[in-house]
C-alpha positions as CSV (number, residue, x, y, z in Angstrom):
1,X,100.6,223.2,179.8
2,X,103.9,221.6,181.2
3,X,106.4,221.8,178.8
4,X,107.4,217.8,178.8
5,X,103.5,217.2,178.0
6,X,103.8,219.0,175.4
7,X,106.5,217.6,174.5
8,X,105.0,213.9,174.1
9,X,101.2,215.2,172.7
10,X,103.3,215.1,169.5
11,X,101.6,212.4,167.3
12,X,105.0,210.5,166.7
13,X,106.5,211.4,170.2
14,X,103.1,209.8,171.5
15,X,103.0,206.8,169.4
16,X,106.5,206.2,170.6
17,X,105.8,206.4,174.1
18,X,102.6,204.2,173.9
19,X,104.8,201.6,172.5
20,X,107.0,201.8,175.2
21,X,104.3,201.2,178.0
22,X,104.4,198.8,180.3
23,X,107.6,198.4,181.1
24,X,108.9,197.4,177.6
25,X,112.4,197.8,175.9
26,X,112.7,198.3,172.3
27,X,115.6,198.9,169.6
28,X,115.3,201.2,167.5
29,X,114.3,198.7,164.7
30,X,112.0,196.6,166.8
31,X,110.4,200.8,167.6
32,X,110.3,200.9,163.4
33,X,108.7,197.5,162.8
34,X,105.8,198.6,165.3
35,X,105.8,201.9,163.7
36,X,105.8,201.4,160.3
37,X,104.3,204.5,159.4
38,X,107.1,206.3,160.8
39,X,110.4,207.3,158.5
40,X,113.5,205.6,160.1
41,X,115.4,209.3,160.4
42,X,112.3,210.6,161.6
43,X,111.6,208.4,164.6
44,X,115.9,209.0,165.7
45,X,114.8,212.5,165.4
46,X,111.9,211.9,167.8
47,X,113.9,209.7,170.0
48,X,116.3,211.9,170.8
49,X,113.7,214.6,171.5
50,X,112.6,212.0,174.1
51,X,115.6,211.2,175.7
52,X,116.9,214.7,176.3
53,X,113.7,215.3,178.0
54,X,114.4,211.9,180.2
55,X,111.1,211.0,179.2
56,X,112.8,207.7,177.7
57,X,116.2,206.0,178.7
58,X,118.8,204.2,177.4
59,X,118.6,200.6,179.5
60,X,121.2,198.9,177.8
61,X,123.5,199.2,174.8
62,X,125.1,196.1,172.6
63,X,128.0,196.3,170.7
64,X,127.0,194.6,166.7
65,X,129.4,194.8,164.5
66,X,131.3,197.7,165.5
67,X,128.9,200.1,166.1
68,X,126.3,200.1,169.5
69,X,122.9,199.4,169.5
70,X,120.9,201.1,172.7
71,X,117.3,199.4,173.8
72,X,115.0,202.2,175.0
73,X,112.5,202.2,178.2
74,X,110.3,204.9,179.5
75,X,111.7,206.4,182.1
76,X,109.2,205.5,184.6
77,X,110.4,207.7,187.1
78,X,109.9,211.0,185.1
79,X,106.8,210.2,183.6
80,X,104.8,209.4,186.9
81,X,106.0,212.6,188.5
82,X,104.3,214.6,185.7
83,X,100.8,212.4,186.4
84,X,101.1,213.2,190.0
């Protein structure tokens, strides 16, 4: 099995992705309120699994009160290859 399937068959990795479907961009909170199941430190943990793979990407990032806040979108690119 390729390694970046793998990769997202993870329950949490996969309910993250689902989420993220359809073209949709998401905080990390609005990820969390959809997800409620999900510990906050777990689904950074997660995340971050995802974005090194470049399965998900960072589309934009706001500056709130002195720290950022990124909104995350499936990397369309990356996941299509794989279904090809």
């Amino acid at each position: 099995m390729d390694s970046k399937a793998k990769l997202i068959l993870h329950p949490v990795r996969m309910k993250i992705v689902q989420t993220l479907i359809g073209s949709k961009e998401y905080t990390v909170q609005q990820i969390a309120a959809r997800l409620t199941d999900v510990p906050q430190a777990t689904l950074y943990r997660h995340l971050n699994k995802l974005l090194e793979a470049e399965v998900l990407k960072v589309v934009k990032e706001n500056q709130i009160r002195g720290t950022v806040e990124k909104i995350y979108a499936l990397n369309e690119h990356e996941v299509s290859n794989k279904e090809s």
